[in-house]
TORKOL-4160 file (C-alpha; in steps of 0.2 Angstrom, whole numbers, padded with zeros to 4 digits, m for minus):
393
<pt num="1" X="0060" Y="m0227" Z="m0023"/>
<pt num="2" X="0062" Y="m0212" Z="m0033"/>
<pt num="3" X="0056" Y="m0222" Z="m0049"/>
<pt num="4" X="0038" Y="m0228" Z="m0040"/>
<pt num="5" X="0039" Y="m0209" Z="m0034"/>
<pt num="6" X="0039" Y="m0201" Z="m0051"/>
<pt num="7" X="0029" Y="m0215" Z="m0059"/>
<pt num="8" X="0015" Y="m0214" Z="m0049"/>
<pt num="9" X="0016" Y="m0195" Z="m0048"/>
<pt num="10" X="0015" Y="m0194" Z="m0066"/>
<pt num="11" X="m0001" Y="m0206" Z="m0069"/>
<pt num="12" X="m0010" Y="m0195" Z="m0055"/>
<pt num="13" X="m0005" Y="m0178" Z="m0065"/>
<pt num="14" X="m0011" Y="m0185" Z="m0080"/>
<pt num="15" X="m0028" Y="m0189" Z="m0073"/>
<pt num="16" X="m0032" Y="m0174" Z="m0067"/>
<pt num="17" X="m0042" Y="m0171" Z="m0085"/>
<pt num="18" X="m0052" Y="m0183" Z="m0080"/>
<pt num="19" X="m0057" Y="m0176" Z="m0064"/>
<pt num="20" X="m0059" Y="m0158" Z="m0069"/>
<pt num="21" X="m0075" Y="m0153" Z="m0058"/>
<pt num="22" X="m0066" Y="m0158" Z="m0041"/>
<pt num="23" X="m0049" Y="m0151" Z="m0047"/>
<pt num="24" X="m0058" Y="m0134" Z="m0051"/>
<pt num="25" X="m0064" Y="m0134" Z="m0031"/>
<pt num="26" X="m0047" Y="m0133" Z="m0025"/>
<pt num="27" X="m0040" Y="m0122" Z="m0039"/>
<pt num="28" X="m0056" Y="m0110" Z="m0037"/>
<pt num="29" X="m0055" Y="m0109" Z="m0018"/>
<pt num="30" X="m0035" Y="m0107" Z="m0016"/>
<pt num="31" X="m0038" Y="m0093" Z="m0030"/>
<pt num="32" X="m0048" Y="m0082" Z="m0023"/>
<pt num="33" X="m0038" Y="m0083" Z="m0004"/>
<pt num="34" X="m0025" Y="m0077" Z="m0013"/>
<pt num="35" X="m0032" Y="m0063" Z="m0024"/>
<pt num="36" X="m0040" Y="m0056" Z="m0007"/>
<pt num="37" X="m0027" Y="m0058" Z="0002"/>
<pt num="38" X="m0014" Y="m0051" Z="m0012"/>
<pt num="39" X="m0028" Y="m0036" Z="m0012"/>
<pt num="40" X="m0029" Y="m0031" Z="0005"/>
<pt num="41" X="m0010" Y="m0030" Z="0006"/>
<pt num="42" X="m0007" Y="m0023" Z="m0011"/>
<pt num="43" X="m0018" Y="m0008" Z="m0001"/>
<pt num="44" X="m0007" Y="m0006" Z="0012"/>
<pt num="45" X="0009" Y="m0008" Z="0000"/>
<pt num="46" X="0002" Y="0007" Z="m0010"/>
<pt num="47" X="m0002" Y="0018" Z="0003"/>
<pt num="48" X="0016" Y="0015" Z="0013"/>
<pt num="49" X="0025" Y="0018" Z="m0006"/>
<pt num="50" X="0016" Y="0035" Z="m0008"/>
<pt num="51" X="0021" Y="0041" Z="0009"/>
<pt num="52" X="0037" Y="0034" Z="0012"/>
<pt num="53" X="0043" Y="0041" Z="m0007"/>
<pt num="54" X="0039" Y="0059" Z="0000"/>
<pt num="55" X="0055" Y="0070" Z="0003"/>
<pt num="56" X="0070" Y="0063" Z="0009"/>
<pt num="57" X="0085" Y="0062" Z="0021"/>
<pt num="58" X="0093" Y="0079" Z="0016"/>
<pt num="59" X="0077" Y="0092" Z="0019"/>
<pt num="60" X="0069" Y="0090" Z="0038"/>
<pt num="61" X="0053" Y="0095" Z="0043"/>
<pt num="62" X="0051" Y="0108" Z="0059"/>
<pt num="63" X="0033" Y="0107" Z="0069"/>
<pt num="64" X="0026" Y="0112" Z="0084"/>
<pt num="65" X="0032" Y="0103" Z="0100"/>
<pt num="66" X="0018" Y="0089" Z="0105"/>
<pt num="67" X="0007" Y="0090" Z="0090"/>
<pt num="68" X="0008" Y="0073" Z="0088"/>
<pt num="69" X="0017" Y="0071" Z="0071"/>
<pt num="70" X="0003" Y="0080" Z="0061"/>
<pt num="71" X="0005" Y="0097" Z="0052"/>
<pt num="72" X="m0014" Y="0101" Z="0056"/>
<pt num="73" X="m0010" Y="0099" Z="0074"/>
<pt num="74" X="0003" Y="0111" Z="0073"/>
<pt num="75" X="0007" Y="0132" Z="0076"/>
<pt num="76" X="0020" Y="0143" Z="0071"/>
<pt num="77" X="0020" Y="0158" Z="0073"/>
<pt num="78" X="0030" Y="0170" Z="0060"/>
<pt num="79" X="0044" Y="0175" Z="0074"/>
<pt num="80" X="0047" Y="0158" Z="0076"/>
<pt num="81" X="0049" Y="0153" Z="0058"/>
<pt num="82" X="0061" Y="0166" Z="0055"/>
<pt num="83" X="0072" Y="0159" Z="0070"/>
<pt num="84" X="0072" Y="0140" Z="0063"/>
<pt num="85" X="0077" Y="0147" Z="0045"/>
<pt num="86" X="0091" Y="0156" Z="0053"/>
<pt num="87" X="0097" Y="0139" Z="0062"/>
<pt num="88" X="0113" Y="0130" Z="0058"/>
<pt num="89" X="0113" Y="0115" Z="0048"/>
<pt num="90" X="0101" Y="0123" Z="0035"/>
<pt num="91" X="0110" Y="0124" Z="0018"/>
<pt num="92" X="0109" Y="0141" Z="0008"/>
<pt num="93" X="0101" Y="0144" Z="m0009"/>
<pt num="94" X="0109" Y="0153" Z="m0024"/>
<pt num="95" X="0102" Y="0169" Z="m0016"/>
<pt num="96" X="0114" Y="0167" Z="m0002"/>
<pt num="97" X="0096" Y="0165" Z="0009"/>
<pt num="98" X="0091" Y="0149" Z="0020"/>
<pt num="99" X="0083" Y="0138" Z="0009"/>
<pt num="100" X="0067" Y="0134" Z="0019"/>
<pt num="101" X="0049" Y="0136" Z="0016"/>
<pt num="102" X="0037" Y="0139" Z="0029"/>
<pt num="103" X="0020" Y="0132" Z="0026"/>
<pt num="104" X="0002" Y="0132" Z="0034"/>
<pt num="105" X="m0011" Y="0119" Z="0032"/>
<pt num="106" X="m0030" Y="0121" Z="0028"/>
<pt num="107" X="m0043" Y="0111" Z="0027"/>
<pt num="108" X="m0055" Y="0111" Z="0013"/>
<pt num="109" X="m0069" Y="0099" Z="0006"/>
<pt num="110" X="m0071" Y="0093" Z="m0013"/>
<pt num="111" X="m0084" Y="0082" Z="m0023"/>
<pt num="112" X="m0078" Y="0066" Z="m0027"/>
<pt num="113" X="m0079" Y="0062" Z="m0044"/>
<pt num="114" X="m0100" Y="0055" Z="m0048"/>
<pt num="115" X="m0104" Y="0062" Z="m0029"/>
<pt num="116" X="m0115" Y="0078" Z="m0030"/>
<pt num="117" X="m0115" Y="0077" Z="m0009"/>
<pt num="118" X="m0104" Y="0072" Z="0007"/>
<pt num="119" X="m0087" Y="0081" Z="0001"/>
<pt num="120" X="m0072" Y="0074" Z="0006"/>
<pt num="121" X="m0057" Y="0082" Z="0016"/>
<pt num="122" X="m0042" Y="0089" Z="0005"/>
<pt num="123" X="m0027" Y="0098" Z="0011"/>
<pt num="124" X="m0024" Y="0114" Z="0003"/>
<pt num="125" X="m0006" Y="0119" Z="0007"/>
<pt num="126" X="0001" Y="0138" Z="0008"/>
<pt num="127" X="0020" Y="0138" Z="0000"/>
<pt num="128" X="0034" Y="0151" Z="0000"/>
<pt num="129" X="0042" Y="0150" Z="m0017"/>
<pt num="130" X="0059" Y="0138" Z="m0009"/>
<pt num="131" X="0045" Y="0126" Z="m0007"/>
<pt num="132" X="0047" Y="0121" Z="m0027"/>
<pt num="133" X="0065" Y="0120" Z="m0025"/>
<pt num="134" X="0066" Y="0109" Z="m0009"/>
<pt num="135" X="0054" Y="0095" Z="m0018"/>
<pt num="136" X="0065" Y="0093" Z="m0037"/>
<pt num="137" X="0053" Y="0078" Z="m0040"/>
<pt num="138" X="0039" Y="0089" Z="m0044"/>
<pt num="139" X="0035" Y="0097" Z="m0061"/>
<pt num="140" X="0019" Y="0105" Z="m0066"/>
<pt num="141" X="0013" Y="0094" Z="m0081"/>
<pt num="142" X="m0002" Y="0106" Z="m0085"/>
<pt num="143" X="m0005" Y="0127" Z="m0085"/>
<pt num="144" X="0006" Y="0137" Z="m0074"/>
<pt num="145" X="0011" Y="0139" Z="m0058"/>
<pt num="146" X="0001" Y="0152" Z="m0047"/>
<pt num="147" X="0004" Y="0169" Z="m0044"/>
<pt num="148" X="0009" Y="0176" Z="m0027"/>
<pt num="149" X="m0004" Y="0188" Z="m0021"/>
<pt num="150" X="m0017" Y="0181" Z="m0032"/>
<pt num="151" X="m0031" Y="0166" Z="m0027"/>
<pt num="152" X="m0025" Y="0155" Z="m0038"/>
<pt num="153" X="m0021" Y="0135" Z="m0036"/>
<pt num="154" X="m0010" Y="0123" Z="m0042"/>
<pt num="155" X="m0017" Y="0106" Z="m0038"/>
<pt num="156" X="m0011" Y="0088" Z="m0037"/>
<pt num="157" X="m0013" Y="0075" Z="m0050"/>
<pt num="158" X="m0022" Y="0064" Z="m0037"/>
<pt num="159" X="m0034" Y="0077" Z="m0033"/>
<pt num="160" X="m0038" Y="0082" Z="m0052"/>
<pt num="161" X="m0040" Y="0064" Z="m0056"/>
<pt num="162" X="m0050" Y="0061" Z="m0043"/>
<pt num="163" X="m0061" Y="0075" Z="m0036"/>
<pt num="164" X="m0076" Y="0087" Z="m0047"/>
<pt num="165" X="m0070" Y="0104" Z="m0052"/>
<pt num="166" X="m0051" Y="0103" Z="m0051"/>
<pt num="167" X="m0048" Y="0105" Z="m0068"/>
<pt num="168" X="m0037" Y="0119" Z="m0075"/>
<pt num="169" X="m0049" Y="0134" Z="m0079"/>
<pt num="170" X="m0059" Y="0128" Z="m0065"/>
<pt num="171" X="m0067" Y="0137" Z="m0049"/>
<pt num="172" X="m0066" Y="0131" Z="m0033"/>
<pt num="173" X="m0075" Y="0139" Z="m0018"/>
<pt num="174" X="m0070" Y="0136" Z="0000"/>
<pt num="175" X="m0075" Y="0144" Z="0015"/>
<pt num="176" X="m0083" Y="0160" Z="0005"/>
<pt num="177" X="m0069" Y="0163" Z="m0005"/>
<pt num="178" X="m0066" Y="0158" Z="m0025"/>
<pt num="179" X="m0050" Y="0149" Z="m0029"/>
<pt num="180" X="m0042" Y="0149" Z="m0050"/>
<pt num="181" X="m0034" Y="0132" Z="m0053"/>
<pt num="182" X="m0021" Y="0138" Z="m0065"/>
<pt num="183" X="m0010" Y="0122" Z="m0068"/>
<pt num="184" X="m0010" Y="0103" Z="m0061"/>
<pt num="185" X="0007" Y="0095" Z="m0055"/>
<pt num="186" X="0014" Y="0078" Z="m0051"/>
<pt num="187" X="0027" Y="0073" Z="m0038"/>
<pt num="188" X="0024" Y="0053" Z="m0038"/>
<pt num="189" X="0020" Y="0057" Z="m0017"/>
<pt num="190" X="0009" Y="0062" Z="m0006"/>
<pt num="191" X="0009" Y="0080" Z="m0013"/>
<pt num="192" X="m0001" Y="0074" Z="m0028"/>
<pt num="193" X="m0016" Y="0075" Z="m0015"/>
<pt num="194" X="m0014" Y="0093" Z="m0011"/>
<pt num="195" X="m0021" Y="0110" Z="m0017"/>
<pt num="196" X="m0004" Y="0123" Z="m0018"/>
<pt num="197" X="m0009" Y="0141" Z="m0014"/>
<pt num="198" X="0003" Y="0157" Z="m0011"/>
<pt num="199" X="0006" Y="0155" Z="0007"/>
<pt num="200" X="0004" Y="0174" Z="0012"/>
<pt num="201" X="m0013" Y="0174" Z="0001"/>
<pt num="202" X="m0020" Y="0159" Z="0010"/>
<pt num="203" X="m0015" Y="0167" Z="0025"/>
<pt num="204" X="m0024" Y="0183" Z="0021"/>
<pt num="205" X="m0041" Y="0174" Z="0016"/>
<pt num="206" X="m0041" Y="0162" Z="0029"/>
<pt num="207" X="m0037" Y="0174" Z="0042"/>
<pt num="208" X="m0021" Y="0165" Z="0048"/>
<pt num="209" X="m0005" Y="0174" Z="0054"/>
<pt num="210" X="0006" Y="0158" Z="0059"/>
<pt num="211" X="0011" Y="0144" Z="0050"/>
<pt num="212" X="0008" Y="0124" Z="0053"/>
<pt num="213" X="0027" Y="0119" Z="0050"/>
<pt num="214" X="0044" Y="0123" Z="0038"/>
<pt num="215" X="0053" Y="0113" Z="0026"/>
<pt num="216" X="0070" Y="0115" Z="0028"/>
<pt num="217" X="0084" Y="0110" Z="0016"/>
<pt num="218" X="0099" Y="0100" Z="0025"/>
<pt num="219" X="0119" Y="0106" Z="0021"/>
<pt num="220" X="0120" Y="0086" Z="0023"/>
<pt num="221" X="0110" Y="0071" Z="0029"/>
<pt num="222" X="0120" Y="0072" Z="0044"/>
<pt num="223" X="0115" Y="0089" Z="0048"/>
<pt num="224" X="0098" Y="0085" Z="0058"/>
<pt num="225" X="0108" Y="0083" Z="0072"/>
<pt num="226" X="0113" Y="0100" Z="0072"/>
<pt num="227" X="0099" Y="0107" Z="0067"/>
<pt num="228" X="0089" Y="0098" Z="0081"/>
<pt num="229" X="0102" Y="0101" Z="0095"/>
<pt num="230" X="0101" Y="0121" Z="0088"/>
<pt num="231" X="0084" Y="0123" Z="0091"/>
<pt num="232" X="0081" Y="0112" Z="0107"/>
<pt num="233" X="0093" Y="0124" Z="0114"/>
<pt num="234" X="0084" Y="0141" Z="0110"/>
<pt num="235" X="0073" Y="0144" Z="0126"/>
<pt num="236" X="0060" Y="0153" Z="0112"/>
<pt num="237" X="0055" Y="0141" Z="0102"/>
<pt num="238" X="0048" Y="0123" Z="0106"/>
<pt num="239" X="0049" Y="0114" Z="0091"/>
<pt num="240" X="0049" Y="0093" Z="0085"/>
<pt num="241" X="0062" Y="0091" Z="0071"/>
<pt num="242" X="0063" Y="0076" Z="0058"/>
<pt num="243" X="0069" Y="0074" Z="0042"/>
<pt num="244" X="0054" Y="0073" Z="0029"/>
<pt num="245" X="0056" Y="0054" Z="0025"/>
<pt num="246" X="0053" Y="0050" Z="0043"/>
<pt num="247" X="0040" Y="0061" Z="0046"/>
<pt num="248" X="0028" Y="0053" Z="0032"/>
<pt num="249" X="0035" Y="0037" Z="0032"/>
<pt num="250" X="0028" Y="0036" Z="0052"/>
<pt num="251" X="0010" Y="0040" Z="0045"/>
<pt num="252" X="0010" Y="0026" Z="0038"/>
<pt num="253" X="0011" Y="0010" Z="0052"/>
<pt num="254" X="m0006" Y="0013" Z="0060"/>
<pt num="255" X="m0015" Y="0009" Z="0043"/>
<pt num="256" X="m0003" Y="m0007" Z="0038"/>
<pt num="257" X="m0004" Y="m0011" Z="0055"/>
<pt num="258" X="m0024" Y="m0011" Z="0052"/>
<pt num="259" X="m0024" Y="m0019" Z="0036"/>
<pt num="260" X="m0013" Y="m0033" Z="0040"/>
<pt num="261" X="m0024" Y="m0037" Z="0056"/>
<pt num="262" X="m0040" Y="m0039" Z="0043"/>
<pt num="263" X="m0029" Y="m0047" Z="0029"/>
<pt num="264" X="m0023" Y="m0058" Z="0043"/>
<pt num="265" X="m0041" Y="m0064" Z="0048"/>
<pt num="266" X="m0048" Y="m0064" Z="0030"/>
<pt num="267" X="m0035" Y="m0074" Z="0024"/>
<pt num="268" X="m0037" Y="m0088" Z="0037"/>
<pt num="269" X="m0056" Y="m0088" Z="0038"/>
<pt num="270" X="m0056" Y="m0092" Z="0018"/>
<pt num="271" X="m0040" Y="m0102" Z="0020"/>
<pt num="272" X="m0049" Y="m0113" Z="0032"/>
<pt num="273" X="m0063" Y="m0116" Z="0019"/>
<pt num="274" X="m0050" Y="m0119" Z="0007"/>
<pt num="275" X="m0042" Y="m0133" Z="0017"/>
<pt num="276" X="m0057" Y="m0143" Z="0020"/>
<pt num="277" X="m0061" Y="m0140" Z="0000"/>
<pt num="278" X="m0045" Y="m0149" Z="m0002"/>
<pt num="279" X="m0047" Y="m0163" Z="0010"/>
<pt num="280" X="m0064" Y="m0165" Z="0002"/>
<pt num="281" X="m0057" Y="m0167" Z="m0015"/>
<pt num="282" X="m0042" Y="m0176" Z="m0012"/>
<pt num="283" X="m0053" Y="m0189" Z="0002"/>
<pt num="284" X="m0063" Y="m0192" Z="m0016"/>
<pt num="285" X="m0047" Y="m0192" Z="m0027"/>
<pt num="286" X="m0040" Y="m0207" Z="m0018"/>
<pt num="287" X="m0057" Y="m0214" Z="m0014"/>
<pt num="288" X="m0059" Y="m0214" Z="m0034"/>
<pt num="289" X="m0043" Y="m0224" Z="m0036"/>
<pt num="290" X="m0042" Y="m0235" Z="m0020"/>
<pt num="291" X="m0041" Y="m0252" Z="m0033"/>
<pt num="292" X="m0028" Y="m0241" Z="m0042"/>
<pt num="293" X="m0018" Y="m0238" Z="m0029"/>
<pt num="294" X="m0018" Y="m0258" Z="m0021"/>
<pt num="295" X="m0013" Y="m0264" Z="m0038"/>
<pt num="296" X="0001" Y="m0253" Z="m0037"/>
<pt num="297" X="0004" Y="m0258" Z="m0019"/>
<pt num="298" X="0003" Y="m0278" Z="m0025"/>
<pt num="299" X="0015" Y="m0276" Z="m0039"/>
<pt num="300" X="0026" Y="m0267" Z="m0028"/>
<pt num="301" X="0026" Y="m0249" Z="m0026"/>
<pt num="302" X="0030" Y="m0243" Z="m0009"/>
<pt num="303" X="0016" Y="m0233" Z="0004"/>
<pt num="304" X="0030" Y="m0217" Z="0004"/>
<pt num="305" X="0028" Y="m0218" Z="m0016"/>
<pt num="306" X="0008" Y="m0215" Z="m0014"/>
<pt num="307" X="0012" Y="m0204" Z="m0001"/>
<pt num="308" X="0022" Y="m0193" Z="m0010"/>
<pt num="309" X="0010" Y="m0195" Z="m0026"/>
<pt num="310" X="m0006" Y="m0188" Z="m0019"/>
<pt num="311" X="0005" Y="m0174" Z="m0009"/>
<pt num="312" X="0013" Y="m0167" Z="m0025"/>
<pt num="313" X="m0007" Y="m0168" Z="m0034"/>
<pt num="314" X="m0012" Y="m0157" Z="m0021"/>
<pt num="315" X="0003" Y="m0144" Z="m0023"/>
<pt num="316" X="0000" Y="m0143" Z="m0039"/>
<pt num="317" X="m0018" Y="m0140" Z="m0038"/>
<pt num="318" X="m0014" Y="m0126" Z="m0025"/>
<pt num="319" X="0001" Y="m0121" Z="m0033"/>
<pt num="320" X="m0012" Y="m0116" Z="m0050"/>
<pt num="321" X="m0025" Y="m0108" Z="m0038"/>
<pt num="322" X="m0012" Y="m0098" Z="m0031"/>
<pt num="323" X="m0004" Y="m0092" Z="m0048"/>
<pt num="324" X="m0023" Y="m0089" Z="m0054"/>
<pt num="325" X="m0026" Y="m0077" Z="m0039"/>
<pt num="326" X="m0010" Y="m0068" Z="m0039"/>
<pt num="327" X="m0016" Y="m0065" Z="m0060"/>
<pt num="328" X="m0033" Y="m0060" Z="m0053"/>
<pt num="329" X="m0026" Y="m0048" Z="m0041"/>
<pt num="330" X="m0014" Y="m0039" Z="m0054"/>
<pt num="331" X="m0025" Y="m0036" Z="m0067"/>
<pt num="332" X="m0040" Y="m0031" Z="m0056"/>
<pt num="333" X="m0029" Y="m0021" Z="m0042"/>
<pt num="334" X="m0012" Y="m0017" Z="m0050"/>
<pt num="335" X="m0012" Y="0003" Z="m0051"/>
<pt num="336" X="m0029" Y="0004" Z="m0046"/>
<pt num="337" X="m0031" Y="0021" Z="m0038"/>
<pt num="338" X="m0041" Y="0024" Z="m0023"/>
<pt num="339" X="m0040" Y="0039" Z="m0007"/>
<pt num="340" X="m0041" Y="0037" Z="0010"/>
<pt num="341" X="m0040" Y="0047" Z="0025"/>
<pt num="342" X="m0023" Y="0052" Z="0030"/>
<pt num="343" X="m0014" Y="0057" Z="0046"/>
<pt num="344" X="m0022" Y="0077" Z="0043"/>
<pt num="345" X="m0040" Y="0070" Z="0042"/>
<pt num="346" X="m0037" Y="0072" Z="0022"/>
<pt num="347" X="m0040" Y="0061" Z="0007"/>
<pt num="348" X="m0023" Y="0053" Z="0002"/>
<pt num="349" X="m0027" Y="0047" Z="m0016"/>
<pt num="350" X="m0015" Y="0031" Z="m0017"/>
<pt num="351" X="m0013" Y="0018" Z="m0030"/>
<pt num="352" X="m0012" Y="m0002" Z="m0026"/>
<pt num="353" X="0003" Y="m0011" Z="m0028"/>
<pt num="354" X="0004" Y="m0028" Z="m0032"/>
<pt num="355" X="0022" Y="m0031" Z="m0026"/>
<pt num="356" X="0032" Y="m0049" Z="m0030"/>
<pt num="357" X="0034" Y="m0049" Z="m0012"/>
<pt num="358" X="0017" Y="m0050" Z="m0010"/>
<pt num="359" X="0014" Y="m0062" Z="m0025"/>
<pt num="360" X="0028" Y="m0071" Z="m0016"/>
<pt num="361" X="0019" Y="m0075" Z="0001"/>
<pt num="362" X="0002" Y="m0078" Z="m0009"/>
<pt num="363" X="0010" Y="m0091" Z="m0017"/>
<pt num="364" X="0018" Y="m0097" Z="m0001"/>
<pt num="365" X="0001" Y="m0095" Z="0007"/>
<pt num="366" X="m0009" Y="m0107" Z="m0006"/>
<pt num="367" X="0006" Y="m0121" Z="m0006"/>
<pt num="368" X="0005" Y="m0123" Z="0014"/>
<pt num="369" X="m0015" Y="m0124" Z="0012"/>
<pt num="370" X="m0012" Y="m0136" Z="m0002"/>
<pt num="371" X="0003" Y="m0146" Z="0009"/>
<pt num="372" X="m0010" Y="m0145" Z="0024"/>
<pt num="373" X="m0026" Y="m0150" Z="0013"/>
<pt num="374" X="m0019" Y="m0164" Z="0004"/>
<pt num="375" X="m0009" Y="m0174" Z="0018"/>
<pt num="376" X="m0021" Y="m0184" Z="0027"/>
<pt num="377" X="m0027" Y="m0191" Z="0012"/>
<pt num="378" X="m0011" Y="m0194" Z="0005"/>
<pt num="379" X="m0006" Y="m0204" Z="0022"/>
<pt num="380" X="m0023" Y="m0214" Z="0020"/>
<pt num="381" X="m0020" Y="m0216" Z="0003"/>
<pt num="382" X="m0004" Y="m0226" Z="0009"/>
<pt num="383" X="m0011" Y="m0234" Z="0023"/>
<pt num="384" X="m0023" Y="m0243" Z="0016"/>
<pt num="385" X="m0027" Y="m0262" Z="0016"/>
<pt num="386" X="m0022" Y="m0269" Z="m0002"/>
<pt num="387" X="m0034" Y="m0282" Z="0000"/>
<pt num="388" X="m0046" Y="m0274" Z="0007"/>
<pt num="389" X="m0047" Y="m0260" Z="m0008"/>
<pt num="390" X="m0047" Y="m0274" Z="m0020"/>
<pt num="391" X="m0061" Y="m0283" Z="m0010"/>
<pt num="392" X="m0071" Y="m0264" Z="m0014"/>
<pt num="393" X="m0064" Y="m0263" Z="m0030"/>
């Protein structure tokens, strides 16, 4: 059996040459299902890596109570900061001081890069100086950092890469006041997308005298709890507390819930197509060498033999599709950089990533469309009447 198996298999590979045009529908079609889908998820992969790779399980992040997991939703005023810095759990700095930045959020608009209308949000962030130490991943790759007292801005590398008049030397005005960028930094998270201003100088031009969260250092990952229990217990303060990796990593299910719901329906609309392209071509495949097939059949060869030979034509088929579409989607997508709205109502500039995961199920995705597309012709292919496809012959 596996000899008829193989040996049929392999005169069916080898006239697949000979029938190029039809071979290209399936290939074609299984191609692009897979690039799209590969592309629409390799969004959502890219956006959760950003997020989720921003802080970590030993710093925690303080906000107001109820401001639904969003800085800009929160208020603190400077009383109430000073109490969180001076809770337990919070390890010291070399000064002997907690080691905890408080920070205030604003809101301001920049050109997109060839725009010259319709700015987008960006988040410009006021630090305290611990706010360098409690991120180690970030490093400033061009100028200097600014200097308290001063409007001057350190800005991400997302944002110079991606917006007008971020460049170092650059001016940029917001809400009537002018702003020096005086170096760019990288931290390979959602930081990148941020404007960095002396907090006490942001608060001063944007008439602020609270602050929208602190960042805390840990003593050790297991110190949230006692960090938490401290402050729920202080009748002053009414404050939501979660490590930093939570925190961003939670801003991240709404959109790959979103983007696997329209991946999802993309994928089986043009998977549908796909399937009947295959049944067309493989209906035509074994309509091509029905006298082919009942010689076999007369000199012997089993119907499960055929059976098997037409199925494993159309996997290959789907299998190249599915190999060319992943390509497609790595070269085209693969590091491609993009910015969407965040949990602030801010651009979050994001690159795609192509994961093997997501190759992976691509692959998987093009093989079931290929298994599906290619088994009723095979079982007709094994059904058929010897005589009968002679008689036609």
């Amino acid at each position: 059996m596996f000899k008829q198996v193989f040996a049929i298999t392999g005169v069916n590979l080898k006239s697949i040459p000979e029938r190029w045009a039809s071979s290209l529908v399936i290939i074609i079609g299984l191609a692009g299902v897979v690039a799209v889908f590969s592309a629409l998820l390799a969004m959502a992969a890219g956006f959760q890596s950003t997020l989720a790779s921003t802080g970590g399980a030993d710093s925690a992040i303080i906000l107001r109570g109820g401001s639904s997991s969003a800085e800009l939703n929160s208020a603190l005023l400077r009383d109430d900061t000073t109490l969180i810095k001076l809770a337990p759990g919070i390890r010291k700095g070399a000064d002997g001081k907690p080691l905890a930045s408080a920070e205030m959020i604003v809101i301001t608009e920049l050109l997109k890069k060839g725009e010259t209308q319709n700015g987008a949000n960006v988040t410009l962030r006021g630090v305290e100086p611990n706010a360098f130490l409690l991120r180690p991943k970030l490093r400033i790759v061009e100028g200097r950092s600014f200097t308290p007292g001063l409007r001057e801005l350190l800005v991400g590398r997302g944002v110079a890469n991606s917006f007008e008049g971020a460049k170092v030397g650059q001016t940029i005005r917001m809400r009537g006041s002018e702003w020096t960028v005086v170096g760019i930094f990288e931290s390979g998270d959602v930081h990148d997308s941020e404007l960095w201003a002396d907090a006490g100088t942001a608060q001063t031009t944007f008439g602020r005298t609270g602050f929208s969260s602190v960042l805390a250092g840990l003593e050790s990952p297991a110190s949230i709890a006692q960090l938490k229990t401290a402050l729920a217990a202080d009748p002053r303060l009414n404050v939501d507390v979660q490590t930093e990796q939570d925190f961003f990593s939670s801003q991240t299910k709404q959109f790959r819930a979103t983007i696997g719901v329209l991946a999802g329906v993309v994928t089986l609309i043009m998977a549908l197509g796909a399937i009947f392209a295959a049944l067309n071509t493989m209906y035509a495949a074994v309509a091509a060498r029905s006298r082919e097939i009942a010689t076999l059949r007369a000199l012997g060869f089993g119907g499960f033999a055929v059976l098997v030979s037409v199925m494993v034509e159309s996997l290959v088929l789907a299998l190249a599709g599915g190999v060319l579409g992943a390509a497609i989607a790595y070269l085209l997508f693969n590091g491609f950089s993009v910015s969407t709205l965040g949990q602030n109502f801010t651009q979050v500039v994001f690159a795609f990533k192509v994961t093997p995961g997501l190759v992976a199920t691509g692959l998987l995705i093009a093989l079931v469309i290929g298994m599906v597309g290619g088994l009723l012709p095979a079982i007709r292919a094994a059904r058929q009447s010897v005589t009968t496809a002679l008689r036609g012959g």
